[in-house]
C-alpha positions in Angstrom: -36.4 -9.6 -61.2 -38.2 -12.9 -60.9 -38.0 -12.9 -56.9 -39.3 -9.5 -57.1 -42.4 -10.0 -59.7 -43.0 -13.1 -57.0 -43.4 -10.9 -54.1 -45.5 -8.5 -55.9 -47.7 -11.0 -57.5 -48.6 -11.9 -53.8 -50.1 -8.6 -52.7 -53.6 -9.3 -51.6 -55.2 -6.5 -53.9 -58.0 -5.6 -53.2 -58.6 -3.4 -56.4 -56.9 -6.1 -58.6 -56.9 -4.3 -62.3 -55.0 -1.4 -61.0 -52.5 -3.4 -58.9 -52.2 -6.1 -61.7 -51.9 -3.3 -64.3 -49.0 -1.9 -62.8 -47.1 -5.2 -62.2 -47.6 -6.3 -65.5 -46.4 -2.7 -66.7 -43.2 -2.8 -64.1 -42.4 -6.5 -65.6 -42.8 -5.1 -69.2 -40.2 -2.0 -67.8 -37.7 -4.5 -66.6 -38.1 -6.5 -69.9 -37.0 -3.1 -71.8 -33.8 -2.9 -69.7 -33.0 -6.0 -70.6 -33.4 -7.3 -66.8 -30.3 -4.9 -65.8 -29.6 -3.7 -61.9 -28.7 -0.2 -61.9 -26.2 0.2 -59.3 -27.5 4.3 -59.1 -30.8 4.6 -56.7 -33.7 6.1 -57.0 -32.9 9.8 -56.2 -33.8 10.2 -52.4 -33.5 12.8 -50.1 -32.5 11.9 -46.5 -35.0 10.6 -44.3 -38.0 10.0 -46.6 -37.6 6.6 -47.9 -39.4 4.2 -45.1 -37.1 2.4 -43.1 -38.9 -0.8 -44.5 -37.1 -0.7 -47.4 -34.1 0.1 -46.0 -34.6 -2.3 -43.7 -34.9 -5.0 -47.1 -31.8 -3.8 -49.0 -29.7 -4.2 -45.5 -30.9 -8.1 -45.4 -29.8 -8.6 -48.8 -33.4 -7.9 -51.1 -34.6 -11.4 -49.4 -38.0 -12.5 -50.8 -38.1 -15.5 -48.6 -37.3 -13.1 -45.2 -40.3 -11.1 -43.8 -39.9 -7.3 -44.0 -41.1 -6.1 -40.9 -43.2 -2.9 -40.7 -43.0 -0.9 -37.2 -46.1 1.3 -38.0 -48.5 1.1 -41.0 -49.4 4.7 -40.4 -45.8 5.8 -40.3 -45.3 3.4 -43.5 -47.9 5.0 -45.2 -47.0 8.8 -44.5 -43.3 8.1 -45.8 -44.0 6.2 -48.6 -46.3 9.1 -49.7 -43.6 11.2 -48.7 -41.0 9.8 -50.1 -42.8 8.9 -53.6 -44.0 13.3 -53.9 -40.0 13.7 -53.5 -39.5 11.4 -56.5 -41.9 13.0 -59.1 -40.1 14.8 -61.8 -40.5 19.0 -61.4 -43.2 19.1 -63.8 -45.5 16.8 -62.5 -48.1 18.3 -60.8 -49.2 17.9 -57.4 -52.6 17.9 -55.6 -53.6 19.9 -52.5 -51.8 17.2 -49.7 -48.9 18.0 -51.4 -48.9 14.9 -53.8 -48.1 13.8 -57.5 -51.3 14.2 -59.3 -52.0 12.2 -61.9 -52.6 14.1 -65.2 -52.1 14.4 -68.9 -48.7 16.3 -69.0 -45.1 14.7 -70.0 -41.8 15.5 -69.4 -38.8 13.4 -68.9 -38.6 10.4 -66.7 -34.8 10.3 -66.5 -34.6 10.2 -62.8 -36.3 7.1 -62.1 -35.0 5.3 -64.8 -33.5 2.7 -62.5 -34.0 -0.6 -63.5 -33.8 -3.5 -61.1 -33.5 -3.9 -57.5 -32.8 0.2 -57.1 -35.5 1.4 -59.1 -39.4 1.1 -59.2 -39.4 -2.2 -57.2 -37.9 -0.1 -54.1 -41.5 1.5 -55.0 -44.0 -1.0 -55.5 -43.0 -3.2 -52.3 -44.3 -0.4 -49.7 -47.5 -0.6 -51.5 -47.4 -4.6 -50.9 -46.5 -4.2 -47.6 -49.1 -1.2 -47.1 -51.8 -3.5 -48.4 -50.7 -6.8 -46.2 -51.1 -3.9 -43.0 -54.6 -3.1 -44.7 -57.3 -5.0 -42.1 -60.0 -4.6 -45.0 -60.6 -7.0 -48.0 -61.3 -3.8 -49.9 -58.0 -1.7 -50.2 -58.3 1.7 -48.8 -58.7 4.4 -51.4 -55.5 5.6 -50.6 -53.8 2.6 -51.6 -55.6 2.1 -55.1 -54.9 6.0 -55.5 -51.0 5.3 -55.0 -50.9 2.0 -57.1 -52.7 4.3 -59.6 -50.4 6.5 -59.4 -47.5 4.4 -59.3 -49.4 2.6 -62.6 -49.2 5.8 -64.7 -45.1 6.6 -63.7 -44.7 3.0 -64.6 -46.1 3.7 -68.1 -44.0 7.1 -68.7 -41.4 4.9 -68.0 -42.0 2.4 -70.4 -43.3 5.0 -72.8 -39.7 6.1 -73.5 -37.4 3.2 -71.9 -37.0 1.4 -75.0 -35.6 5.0 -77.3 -33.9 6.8 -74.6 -32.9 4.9 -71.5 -31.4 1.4 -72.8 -28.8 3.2 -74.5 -27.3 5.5 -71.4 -27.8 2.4 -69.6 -25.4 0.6 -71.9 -23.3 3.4 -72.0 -22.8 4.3 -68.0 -24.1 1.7 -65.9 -22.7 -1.5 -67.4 -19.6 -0.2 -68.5 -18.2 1.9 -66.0 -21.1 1.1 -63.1 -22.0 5.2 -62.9 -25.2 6.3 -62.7 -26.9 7.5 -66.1 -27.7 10.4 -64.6 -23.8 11.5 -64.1 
């Protein structure tokens, strides 16, 4: 967790209430799982998550080790891709296809992943996206998926601290299965 706040805390934002908003909500997340790792993912269907982060879990989750990004315009299209696959069924999508950000709830339960496996694996694309940005301003598709991003991050926390930290107790620590099982 502190390795991981580090690298986010170095994204050069350029729409820095959003982006510090949603780190400070992610640490506040971690803080309610009591700084666990999940050993369950975030659920992923094949070939959507970038390779970049992939790429980072294979070289051990090293913040001192440069993740390398082949193509910011392929990083950019998967991590949209890959975050619309990650949206809970009742969250409602816009007209590209993506999570729209809106005034309904529902349960979280899926990305409930605390750690190393969970929302991290989703807010390090948008640093890397954002170091790949050859603007000072971030592009408005970056602030609209940190926003995004910003208002799972708060569902999350919304209901980590009365629903999730006592599965997590339950299944992950004690047997290391997923809460979701």
């Amino acid at each position: 967790m502190r390795d991981g706040g580090a690298l986010l805390e170095a994204c050069p934002a350029g729409d820095a209430e959003d982006w510090a908003a949603a780190v400070t909500t992610w640490a506040l997340l971690e803080e309610a799982y009591g700084f666990h790792t999940s050993t369950a993912a975030l659920p992923s269907k094949p070939g959507l998550r970038p390779a970049e982060v992939a790429q980072w879990i294979k070289y051990g989750r090293s913040t001192t080790r440069e993740t390398q990004v082949e193509s910011q315009e392929k990083l950019v299209e998967k991590w949209w891709q890959w975050w619309a696959s990650l949206a809970p069924q009742w969250c409602k999508k816009d007209e590209e296809g993506r999570p729209a950000i809106g005034e309904e709830t529902g349960d979280w339960g899926a990305l409930a992943h605390p750690g190393g496996n969970g929302m991290l694996t989703v807010l390090l694309p948008l640093v890397w996206w954002r170091r790949g940005e050859t603007s000072e301003v971030a592009s408005e598709d970056w602030v609209a998926a940190v926003r995004d991003v910003g208002w799972v991050l708060k569902g999350l926390l919304s209901t980590a601290n009365n629903k999730y930290v006592p599965l997590l107790t339950r299944c992950d620590s004690t047997n290391h299965r997923s809460h979701a099982e």
